[in-house]
N, C-alpha and C positions, 0 to 999 in steps of 0.2 A: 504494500500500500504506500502511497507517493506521501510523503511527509509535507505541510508547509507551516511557515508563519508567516503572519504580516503583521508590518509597523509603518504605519503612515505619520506624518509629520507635516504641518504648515502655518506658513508664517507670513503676515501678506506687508509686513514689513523690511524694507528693503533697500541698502546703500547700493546706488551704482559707483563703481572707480572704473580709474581709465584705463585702459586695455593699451600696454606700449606694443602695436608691431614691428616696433623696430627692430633693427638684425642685427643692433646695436642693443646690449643688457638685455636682450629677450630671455636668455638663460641667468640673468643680471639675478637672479631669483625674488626678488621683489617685484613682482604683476601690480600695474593700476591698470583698472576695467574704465571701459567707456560706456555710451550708449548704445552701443549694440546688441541685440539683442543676443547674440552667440556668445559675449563676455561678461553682461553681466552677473555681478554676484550678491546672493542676498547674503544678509548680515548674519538672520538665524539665532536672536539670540535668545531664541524658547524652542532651539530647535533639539536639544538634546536632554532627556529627558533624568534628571539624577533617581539613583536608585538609593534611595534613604533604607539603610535597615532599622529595622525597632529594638536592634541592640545598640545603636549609638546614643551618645548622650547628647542633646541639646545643647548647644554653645547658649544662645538665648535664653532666659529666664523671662517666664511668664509667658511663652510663644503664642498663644489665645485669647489673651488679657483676661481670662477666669481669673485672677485675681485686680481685675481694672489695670489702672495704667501703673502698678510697682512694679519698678527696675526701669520702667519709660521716661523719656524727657523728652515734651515738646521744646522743638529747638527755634526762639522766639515766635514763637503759637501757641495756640491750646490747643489742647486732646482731652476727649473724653471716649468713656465708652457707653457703646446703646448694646442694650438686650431687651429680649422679649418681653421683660417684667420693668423695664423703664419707661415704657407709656411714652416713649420718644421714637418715633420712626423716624430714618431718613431718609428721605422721596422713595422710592420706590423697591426701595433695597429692606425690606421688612426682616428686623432681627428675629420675627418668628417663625420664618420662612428659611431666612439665611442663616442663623446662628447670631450671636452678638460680634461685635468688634467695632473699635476704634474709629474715630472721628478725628480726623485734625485741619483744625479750621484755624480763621483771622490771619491766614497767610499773604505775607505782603511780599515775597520775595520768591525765587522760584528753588532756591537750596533748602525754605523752611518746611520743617518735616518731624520724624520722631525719632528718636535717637537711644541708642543703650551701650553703656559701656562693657566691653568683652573682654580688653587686655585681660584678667586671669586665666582667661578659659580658652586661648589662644595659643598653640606650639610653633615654634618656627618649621619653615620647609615642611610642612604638613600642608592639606590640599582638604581645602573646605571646600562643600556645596550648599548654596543658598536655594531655599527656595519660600515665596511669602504669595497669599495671596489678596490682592490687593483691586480698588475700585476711584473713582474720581463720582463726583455730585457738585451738582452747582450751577452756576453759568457758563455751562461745556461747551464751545463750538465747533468741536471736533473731533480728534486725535490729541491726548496727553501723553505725554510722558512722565513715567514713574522709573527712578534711579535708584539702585542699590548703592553704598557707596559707602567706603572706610574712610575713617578721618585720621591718621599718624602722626602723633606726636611727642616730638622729643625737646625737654629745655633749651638744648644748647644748639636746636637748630631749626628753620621754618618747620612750619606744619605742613604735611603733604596729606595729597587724597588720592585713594585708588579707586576706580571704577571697577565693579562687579558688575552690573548688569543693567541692563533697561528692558524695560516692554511699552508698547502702547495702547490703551486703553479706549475704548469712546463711555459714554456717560452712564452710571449706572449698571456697570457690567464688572463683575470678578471673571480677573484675568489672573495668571499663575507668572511670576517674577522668578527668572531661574538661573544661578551662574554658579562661578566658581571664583575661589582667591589661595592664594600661595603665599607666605611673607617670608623672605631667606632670615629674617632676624625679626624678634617683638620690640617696640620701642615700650617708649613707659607710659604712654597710652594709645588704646584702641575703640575708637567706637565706631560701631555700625549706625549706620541712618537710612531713610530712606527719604526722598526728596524727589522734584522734579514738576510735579505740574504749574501750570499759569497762576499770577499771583491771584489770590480771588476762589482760586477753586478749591474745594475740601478735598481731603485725602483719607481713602478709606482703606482699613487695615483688618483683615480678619485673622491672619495666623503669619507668624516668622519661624522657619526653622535652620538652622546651621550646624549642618553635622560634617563630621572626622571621617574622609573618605580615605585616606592613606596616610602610612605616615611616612618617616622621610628614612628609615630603614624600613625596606620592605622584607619579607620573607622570601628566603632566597631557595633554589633547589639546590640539593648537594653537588659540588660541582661545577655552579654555572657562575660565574663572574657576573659584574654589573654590566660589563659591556656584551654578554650575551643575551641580555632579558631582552625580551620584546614590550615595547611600552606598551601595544595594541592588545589587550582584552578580548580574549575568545575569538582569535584570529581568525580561526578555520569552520565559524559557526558551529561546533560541536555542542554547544549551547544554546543552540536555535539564533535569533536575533538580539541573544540578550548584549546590552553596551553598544551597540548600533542600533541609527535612528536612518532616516529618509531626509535627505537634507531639499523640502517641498518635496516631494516625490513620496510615494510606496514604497517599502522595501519588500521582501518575500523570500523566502530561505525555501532550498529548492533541495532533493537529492538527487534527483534529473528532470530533464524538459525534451520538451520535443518529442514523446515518443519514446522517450530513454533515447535520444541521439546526442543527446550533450548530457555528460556526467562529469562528477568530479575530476578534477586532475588528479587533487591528492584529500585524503580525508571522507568525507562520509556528503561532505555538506557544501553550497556554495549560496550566494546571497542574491539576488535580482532587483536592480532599483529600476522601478516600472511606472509606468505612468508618468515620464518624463516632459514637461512643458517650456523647458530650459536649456539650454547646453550643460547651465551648471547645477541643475537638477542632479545628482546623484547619493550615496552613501557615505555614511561618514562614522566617526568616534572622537568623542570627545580624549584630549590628551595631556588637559592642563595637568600642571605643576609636576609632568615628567621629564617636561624638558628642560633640561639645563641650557643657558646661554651658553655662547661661545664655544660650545660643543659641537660637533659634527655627527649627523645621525645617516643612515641610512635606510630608506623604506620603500620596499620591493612588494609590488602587487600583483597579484594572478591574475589577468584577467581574460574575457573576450565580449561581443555584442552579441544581440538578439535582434531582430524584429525590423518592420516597419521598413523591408525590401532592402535596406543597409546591409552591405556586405563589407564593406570595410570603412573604418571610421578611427579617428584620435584619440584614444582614451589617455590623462592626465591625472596624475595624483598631483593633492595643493592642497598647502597650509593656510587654514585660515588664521590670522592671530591677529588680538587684539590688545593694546598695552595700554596701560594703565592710566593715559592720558585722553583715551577712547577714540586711538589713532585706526583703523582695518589699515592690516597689509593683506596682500596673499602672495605666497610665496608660491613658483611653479617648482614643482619635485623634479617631473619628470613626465615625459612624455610617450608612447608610442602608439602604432597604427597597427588596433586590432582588427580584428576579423571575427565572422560569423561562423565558420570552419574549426580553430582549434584556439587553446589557450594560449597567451602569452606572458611575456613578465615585463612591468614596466616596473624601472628602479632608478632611484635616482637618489640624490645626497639634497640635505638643507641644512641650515643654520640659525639658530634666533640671534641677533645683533643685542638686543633688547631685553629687555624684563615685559614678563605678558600678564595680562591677566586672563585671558584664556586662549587655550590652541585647541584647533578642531585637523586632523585630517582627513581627507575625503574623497571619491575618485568622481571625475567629472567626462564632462566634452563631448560623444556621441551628439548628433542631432535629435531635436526634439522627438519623441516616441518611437525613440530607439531606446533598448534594457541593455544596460552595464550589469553585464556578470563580474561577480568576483569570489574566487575560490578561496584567497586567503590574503593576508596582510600583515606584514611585519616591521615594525621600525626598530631599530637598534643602535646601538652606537657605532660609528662607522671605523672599521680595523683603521690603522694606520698602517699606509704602503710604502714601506724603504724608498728612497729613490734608485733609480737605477744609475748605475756607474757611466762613466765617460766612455760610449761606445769605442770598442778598439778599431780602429781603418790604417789597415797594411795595403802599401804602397799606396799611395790615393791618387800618385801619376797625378800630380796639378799641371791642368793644360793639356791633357793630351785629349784629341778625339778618341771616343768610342766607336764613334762608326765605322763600319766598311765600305770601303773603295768609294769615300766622300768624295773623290776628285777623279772617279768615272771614268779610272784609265784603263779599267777591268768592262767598260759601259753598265749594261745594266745588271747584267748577270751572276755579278758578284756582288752579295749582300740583299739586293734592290730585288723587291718586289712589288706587282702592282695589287692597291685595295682595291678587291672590286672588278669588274672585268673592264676596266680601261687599259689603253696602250702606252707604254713606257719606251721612249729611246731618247739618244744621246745629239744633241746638238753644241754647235759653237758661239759664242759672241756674249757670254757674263760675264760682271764682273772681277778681276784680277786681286783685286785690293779684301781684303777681311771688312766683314761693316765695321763701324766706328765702335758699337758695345764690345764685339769682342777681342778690337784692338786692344780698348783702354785694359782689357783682362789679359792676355797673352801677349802684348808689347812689341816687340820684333816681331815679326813671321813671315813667311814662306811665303809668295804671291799664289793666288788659286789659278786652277788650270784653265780657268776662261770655257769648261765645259758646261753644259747643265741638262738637267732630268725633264723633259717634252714629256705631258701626261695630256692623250686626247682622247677621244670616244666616251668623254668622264658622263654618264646618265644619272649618277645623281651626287650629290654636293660633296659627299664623306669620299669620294674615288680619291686615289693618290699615289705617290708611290711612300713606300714600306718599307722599316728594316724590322728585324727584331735584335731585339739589345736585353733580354732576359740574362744572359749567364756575364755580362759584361758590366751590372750595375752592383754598384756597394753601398751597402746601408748607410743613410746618415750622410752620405757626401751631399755637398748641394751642388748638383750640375749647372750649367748656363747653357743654353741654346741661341744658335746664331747660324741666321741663315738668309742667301736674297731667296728673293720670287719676284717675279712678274706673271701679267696675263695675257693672255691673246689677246688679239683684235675683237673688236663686236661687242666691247661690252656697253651696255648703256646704262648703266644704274652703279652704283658703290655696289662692290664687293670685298666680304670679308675672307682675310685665306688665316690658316689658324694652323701651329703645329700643337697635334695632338700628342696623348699617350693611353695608349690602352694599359692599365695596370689589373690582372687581371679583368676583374668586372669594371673598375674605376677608369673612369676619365678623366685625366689629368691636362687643362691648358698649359701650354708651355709657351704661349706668348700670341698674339694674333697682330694684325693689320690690316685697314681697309683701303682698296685699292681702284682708282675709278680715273686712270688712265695706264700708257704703254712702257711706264720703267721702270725702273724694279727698284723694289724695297726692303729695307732690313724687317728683319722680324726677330726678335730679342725676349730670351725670355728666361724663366728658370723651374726647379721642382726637385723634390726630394723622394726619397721612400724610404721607410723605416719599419714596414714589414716584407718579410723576403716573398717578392710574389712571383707565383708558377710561370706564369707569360707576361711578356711585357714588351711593346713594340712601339715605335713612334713612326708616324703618318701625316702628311701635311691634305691637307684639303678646305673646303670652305667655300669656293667661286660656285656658282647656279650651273646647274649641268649643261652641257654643249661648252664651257667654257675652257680653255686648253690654257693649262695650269704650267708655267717654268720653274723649277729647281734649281738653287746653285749653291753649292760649298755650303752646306747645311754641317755642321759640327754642335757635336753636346760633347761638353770638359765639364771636370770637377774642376771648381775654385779655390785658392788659397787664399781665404779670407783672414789669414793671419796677416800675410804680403799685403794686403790692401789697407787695413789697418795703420799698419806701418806708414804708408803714403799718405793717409788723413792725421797722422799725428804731427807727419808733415807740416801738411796744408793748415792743420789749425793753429799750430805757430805761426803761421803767417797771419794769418786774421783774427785770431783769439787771443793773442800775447802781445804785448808793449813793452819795449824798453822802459825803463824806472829808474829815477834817478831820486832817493832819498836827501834830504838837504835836512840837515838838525839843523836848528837855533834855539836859542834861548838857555845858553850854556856855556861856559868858555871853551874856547876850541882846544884847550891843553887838557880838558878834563876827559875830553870823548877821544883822544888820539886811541886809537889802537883798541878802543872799547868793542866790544863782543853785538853782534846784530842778528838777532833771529826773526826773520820776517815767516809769516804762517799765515796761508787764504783760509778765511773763515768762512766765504760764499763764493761762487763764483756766479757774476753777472747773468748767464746765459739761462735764458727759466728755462725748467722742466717740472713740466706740472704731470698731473692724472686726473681719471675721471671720480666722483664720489657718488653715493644716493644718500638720501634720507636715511632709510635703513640701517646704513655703516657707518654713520658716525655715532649712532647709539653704542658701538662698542669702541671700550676706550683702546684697546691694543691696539684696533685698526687705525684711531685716531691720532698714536702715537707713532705709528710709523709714517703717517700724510705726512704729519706737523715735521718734524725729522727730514724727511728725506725730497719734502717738493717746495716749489713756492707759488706754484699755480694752480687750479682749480680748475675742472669744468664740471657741470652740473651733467648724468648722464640724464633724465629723463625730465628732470623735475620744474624746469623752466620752459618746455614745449607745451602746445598749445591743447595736445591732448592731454595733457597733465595738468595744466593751472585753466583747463577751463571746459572738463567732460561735458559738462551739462553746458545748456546756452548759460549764461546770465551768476551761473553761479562758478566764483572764479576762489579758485585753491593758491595761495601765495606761499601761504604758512610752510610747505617742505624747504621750498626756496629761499625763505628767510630764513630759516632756521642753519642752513647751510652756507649762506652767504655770510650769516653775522659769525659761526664757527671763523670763517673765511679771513672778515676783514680785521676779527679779532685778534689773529695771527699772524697778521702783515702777509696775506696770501692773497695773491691777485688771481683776480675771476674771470675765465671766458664765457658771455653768455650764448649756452647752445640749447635751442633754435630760434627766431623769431618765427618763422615758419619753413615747411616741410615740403615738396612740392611732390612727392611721392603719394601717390593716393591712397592707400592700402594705408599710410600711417593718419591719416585726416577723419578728424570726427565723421559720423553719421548725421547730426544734425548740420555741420557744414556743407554735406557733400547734398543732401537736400535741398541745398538754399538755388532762390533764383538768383538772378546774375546784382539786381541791387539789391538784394538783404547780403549776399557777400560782400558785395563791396562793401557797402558800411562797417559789417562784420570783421574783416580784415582791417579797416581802419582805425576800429575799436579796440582791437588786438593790442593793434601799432600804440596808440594811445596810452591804453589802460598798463603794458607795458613796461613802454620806454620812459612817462613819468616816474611810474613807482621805483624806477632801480637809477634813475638818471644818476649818472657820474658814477655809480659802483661795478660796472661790468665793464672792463679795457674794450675788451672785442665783443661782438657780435656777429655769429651766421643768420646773416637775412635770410636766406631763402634756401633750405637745405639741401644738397643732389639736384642742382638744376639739369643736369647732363641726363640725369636717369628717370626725371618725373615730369611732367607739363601740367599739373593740376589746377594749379588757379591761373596759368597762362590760356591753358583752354578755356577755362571758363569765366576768366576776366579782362582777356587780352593780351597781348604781346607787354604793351606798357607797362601791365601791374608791377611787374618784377620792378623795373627801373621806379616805378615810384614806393614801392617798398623800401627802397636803399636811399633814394631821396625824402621821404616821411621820415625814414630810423636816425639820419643825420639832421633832419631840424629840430626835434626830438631831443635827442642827445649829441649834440658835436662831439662829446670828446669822446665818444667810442668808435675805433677803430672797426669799417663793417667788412668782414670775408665772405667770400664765396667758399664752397666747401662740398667734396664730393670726393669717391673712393674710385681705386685701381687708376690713376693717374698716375704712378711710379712705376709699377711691375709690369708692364705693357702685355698686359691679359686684358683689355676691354675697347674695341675700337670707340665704343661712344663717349670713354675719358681719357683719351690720349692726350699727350701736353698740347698738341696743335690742335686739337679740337677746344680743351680747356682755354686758349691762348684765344680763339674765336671769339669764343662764349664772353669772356673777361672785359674783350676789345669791344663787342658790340654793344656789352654795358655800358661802358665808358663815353662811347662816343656818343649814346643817348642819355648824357647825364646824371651817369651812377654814381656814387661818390665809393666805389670799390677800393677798398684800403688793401686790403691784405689779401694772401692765396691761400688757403686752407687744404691741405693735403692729407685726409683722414689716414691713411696706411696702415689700415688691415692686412697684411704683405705675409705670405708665404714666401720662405726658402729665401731671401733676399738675398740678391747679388749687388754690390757697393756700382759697377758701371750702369747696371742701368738704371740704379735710382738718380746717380751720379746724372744719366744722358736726359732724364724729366728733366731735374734741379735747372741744370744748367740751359735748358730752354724754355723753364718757364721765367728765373730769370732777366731774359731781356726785358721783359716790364718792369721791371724798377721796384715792384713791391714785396713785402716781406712776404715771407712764404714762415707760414708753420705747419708742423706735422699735426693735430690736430687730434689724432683718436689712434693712437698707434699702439698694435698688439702685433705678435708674434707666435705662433703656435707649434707646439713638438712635444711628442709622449717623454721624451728627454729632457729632461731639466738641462742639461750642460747645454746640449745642441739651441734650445731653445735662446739659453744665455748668450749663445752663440749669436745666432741672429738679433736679440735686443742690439748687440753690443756694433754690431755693424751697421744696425740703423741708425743710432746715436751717433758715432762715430759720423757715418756719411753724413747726418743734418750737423753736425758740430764742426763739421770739416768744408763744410760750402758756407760759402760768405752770402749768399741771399737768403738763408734760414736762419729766424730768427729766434727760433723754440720751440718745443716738444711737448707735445701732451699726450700719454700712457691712457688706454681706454681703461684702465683698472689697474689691480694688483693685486685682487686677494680671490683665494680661490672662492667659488660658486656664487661671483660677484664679479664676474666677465663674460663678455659677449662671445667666445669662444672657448671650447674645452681644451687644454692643454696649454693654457696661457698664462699662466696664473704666476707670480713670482714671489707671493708670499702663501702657505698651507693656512686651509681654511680658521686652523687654531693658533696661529701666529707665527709659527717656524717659516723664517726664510729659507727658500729653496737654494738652488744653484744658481736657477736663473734670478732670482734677487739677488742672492750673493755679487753679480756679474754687473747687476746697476749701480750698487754701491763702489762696487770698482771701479767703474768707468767714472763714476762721479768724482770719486776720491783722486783717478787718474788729471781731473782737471781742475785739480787745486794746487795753486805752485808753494812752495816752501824755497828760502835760501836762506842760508849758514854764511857771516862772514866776518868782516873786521870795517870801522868806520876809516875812511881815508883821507889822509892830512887835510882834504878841504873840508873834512865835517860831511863827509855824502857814504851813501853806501848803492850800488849799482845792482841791478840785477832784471832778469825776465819774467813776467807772468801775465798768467792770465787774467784776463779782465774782472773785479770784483772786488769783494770788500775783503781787508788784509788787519791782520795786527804784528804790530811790530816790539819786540821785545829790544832792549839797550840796557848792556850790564858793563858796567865801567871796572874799571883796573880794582879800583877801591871794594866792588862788589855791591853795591849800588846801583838799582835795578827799575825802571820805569816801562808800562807798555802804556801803547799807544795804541787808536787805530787810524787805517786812511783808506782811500777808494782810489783802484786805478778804474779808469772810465774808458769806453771804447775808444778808440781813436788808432792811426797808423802808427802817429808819428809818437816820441821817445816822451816821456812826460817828467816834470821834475812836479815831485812832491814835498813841501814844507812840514816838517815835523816838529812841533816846537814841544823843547825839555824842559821848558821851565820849572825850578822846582825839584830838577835831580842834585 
């Protein structure tokens, strides 16, 4: 016989947050929902139902008022109480119908309420659940709100308040008040209250209970460590639905469905949330006061779908939490794309930043009246994984081709074969010379043989010719590709030609270019691999079929990115360092002869910021390694438009203050990113509604509401974000908008410096942002009255090769404005390799004189836009690839050791920024100073006056 239960759950109260799609922090683990109806999230907070046993003791004394209002304090109001034998009714709510309970009335204020003190009856790290039920009467014109809520307080420091819970009410009606609270320490007072409705309106109280749901040493099984418990309660339904609710939705505990076509994976039992009218309709368990901050958990779900002709869909585990200041985050766990067919596992890592006051986890996402199965559920604390060692690479041969018979003296028959059934032969008249990327890599070389690869009868786009290069490739190395092409005659539109890589199943760009006349072009590019894959080949193609595709001197080397390095340590003594010429006064010159000088960089000039959230600066370790280690800022989500303003009308400033005033607090300068987005997919639903004039004002409003409120606190601003890769309010506001967006943001605020800003403009993988596409784009601003300040180069970069970020820089350049790198990450299962690549982007922006600074998209793990990027461990251990930033930082601080010289000076090089200077005389006699070397070419003398030694 089929076994079930059901647990239904709803709640018609509801926060919408904003939904980031961005491809930037999406994994950022911190989710704001918009208005969309597939993102939003409700609040839920009577969504989980506590399980009071009748062996716990009452925290509350008097929880019924059978003894009237002793242990209660109306808190500036009165209270009384009505019962059936009081011959006092209140409107409609009949104490002989309803039981007796409390009145509290004469309320002028919306915190006044009733109050009891609980400090005795209070353990630390123990996990309370409330639950009170409660009513409003009076002059009600709607929806109130009733708050649960602790008041904390300690002599020697303000009073604080924690928030437990809310529900809303209409007139006259007992509604059930439900949460939970955690305190890591008891102060020396606790009182519970309840509070919240409109001033005027009475507050009606029938019953308060608060009981001991755990305590902070739990019962442990023999054996099993704390980091093997599972936080999640009755994981595997062996319990039916006990501790799981329906987050809006039904739940249903199934032993199979379908027929018996879907059974358990493992276990007896699986759960079904049905009757979905949401995306974020699904199952959940309440998980407050297990989570410890700053800890790293991991939680691994079974899942698959049901129903509603869906065969395949997204299912996502997310944390709801909510802190203490009755802030919602939702954190995303983790994601994958289930199916109707068989189970899967979505798993993923999170982290609380914060102190909560309550966490829910839950599985969501399927379209509406589709059923999320789930066979089981587990969160735990997440192992810690060694890093792995500095991969070994014997002989890496820097500079040699891998190919065979790249110079066609063999024609085609050796190495070369054609993709696809087109025809491959050997022609004369390419060019002799190496492109210029992979000059500036290999230096001297060999002229090419002026042969090249004719590919005709090409029927569809991917034809080309072929090598395989499977037993020729070493882990870990970063290749470089360089190669010409040209195309036949007849072409009439832009085409793109692209070297590929089949890696196994993976597609790997190795560089592309679009081509829309008859000479031939470099194509530049790079890639890595770091698992050994069974086949692997590279194939150039791209042009519309019928079109007759040229090959020439196509070569892929590993780089010796040590060797390049070298050459920007170079280059950035020429532009980063000044002669210095110390000049004491204020001392006799007999007393400094021969005196002792230690000069020490305490800053160097050149910023290097990274991205923050809201979220992360709630934890002070992360905070301590910002403040430490940057002097710039960018905001990743928190100042874009789908953030400070999901709803029309209602506008969220407060993350962004709060992160700014962190900011200015610390002499850390801020880039503001975005003013707007042009990418569609990230723009509200209520914007993308709009007709042509409620946008316009709408965008105007934007601009306004804004660039007042921040005027003079953000250096830069990105007006218009990815113009290269979106056209959203150009289509639908006109070619102009843009230009007058960049002209509104400067009358606004002049003194912010405004970028343009868009991705894959270094690593030449994207014809639509190449630097002469970008150099277009810039110029046609300009000449229609953009006040374009700066270049914004986000680099997101794979495998980076120093030449040809080196061949962007240097032509975008010839405009004259600063260039910063903007959102720059790096990604590799390999901490070292990884550090590897930070350490060459840095270098190459630090070693070009038209880049002006660096902004890092992140740095702490499960708090970046990419997996394997991360440079600090989610619980604070700096990796390798951190280790390698503070190197390269430290690398560009000068120090000099010497002796003052008969004219009272002391000489020496460094680089640009703030210095101190120690002076310890014969006698032992010792004064520091500081001073500022400032940009500049030429040799600078600086005055140090001793007065006083």
């Amino acid at each position: 016989m089929k076994r079930f239960t059901v647990c239904c759950f709803s709640n018609p109260i509801h926060k919408n947050k904003n939904h980031n799609p961005d491809k930037k922090l999406r994994n950022s683990m911190e989710i704001s929902r918009n208005d969309n109806g597939e993102h939003a999230k409700q609040n839920n907070n009577n969504n989980v139902t506590p399980v009071i046993g009748s062996d716990r003791t009452n925290v509350i004394v008097n929880h019924d008022f059978s003894l009237g209002t002793h242990s209660w304090h109306p808190n500036c109001c009165e209270a009384s109480v009505v019962t059936a034998d009081s011959g006092i009714p209140h409107g409609v709510l009949d104490p002989s119908k309803y039981g007796s309970y409390v009145v509290v009335k004469n309320r002028k204020e919306t915190w006044q309420g009733l109050e009891q003190d609980i400090t005795s009856r209070v353990k630390p790290c123990s996990l309370y659940k409330v639950s009170a039920t409660v009513a409003v009467s009076g002059p009600v014109q709607g929806l109130e709100e009733i708050i649960a809520t602790l008041k904390l307080e300690n002599q020697q420091s303000p009073t604080n308040y924690q928030f437990i819970a809310k529900t809303c009410v209409f007139k006259e009606k007992w509604v059930r008040l439900e949460g939970m609270f955690s305190l890591p320490s008891v102060p020396e007072r606790i009182v519970f209250y309840l509070e919240g409705p409109s001033p005027g309106i009475d507050l009606l109280i029938q019953s308060v209970t608060i009981h001991l749901d755990s305590e902070p040493e739990r019962e442990r099984l023999e054996g099993v460590t704390v980091e093997d418990e599972n936080l999640v309660v009755n994981p595997n339904f062996e319990d039916g639905l006990n501790n799981w609710s329906g987050r809006s939705c039904k739940i249903v505990c199934h032993d199979s469905m379908a027929d018996g076509k879907i059974i358990p994976q493992s276990g007896k039992a699986f759960a079904a949330a049905t009757e979905r009218t949401q995306n974020w309709n699904g199952i959940q368990q309440e998980i407050t006061g297990k989570v410890e901050r700053k800890r790293v958990y991991e939680a691994t779900a079974v899942v698959r779908i049901y129903g509603n002709n869906v065969t395949s869909a997204t299912v996502q585990a997310t944390l709801w939490v909510q802190n203490p200041n009755q802030r919602d985050q939702y954190i995303g766990i983790a994601n994958v794309q289930a199916t109707d067919k068989e189970w899967i596992q979505c798993k993923g890592k999170f982290l609380l930043n914060g102190s909560a006051s309550r966490v829910v986890i839950y599985i969501e996402g399927p379209p509406p009246g589709t059923d999320i199965l789930l066979n089981s559920l587990t969160v735990k604390h997440a192992e810690k994984i060694p890093p792995s060692p500095r991969p070994p690479i014997e002989n890496p041969a820097f500079g040699v081709n891998i190919l065979t018979n790249s110079q066609l003296t063999d024609g085609t028959t050796n190495g070369w074969f054609p993709l696809g059934n087109c025809t491959l032969s050997v022609a004369e008249g390419s060019p002799r010379i190496l492109p210029p990327m992979a000059r500036d890599s290999l230096g001297p070389h060999e002229p090419l043989s002026g042969r090249y690869v004719l590919v005709t009868n090409r029927t569809q786009t991917w034809m080309g010719p072929a090598q395989m290069i499977t037993d020729k490739l070493k882990l870990f190395l970063t290749y470089q590709i360089s190669v010409w092409v040209k195309l036949g005659s007849g072409i009439n539109s832009p085409q793109n030609v692209n070297v590929a890589l089949g890696i196994d199943s993976q597609w790997v760009n190795g560089g592309q270019v679009e081509i829309n006349d008859d000479k031939w072009h470099e194509i530049g590019g790079s890639f890595r691999v770091e698992k050994q894959p069974s086949k692997a080949l590279v194939y150039i193609q791209g042009p519309s079929s019928g079109v007759d595709l040229m090959v020439a001197g196509l070569q892929i080397f590993p780089v010796d990115r040590l060797a390049r390095i070298k050459h920007l340590r170079r280059q950035s003594d020429k532009i980063r360092r000044s002669d210095v010429i110390l000049k004491f006064s204020g001392v006799d010159a007999s007393k400094l002869s021969g005196a002792t000088v230690k000069v020490r960089q305490t800053r160097n000039s050149f910023p290097v910021g990274t991205c923050i959230s809201r979220s992360s600066i709630d934890n002070e370790d992360f905070v301590d390694f910002f403040l430490k280690n940057f002097n710039w800022a960018v905001f990743g989500n928190e100042l874009k438009w789908y953030w400070t303003e999901p709803e029309q009308g209602k506008l969220n400033y407060q993350d962004a203050d709060d992160m700014l005033n962190l900011c200015s607090s610390n002499n850390i300068e801020t880039r503001g990113h975005c003013i707007f987005w042009e990418v569609q997919a990230t723009v509200q639903q209520w914007i993308q509604k709009m007709n042509q004039t409620d946008l316009n004002t709408a965008v105007q409003n934007r601009l306004t509401s804004l660039l007042n409120r921040y005027k003079g606190k953000f250096k830069h601003y990105d007006v218009n974000n990815e113009m290269l890769h979106g056209s959203f309010y150009q289509d639908k506001l006109g070619k102009d908008i843009r230009v007058n967006m960049f002209k509104t943001a400067h009358q606004l605020d002049p003194s912010a410096t405004l970028f343009v800003n868009d991705y894959h403009i270094e690593d030449g993988c994207d014809p639509k942002s190449c630097p002469e596409k970008y150099i277009e784009h810039i110029l046609d601003l300009q000449e229609k009255g953009a006040p374009v300040g700066g270049i914004g180069i986000q680099g997101h970069i794979d495998s980076p090769v120093g030449p040809i970020v080196c061949s962007a820089l240097d032509r975008l350049g010839i405009l004259g404005l600063p260039i910063w790198f903007t959102e720059l990450d790096v990604s590799s299962i390999n901490e070292h390799i990884r550090g590897d690549d930070l350490e060459v982007m840095m270098w190459e922006a630090f070693g070009h004189p038209a880049v002006e600074g660096i902004m890092l998209w992140g740095f702490w793990e499960l708090f970046m836009s990419r997996d394997n990027s991360h440079l600090v461990n989610a619980e604070g251990d700096v990796n390798e690839a951190g280790k390698r930033l503070l190197a390269v930082k430290k690398d560009w601080l000068s120090h000099a050791n010497g002796h003052i010289d008969q004219n009272g000076a002391f000489a020496f090089r460094g680089y640009h920024g703030n210095y101190a200077v120690e002076v310890i005389t014969s006698s032992s006699q010792k004064v520091l100073k500081t001073f500022v070397v400032e940009k500049g070419d030429s040799a600078q003398v600086i005055t140090v006056d001793l007065q006083g030694l």
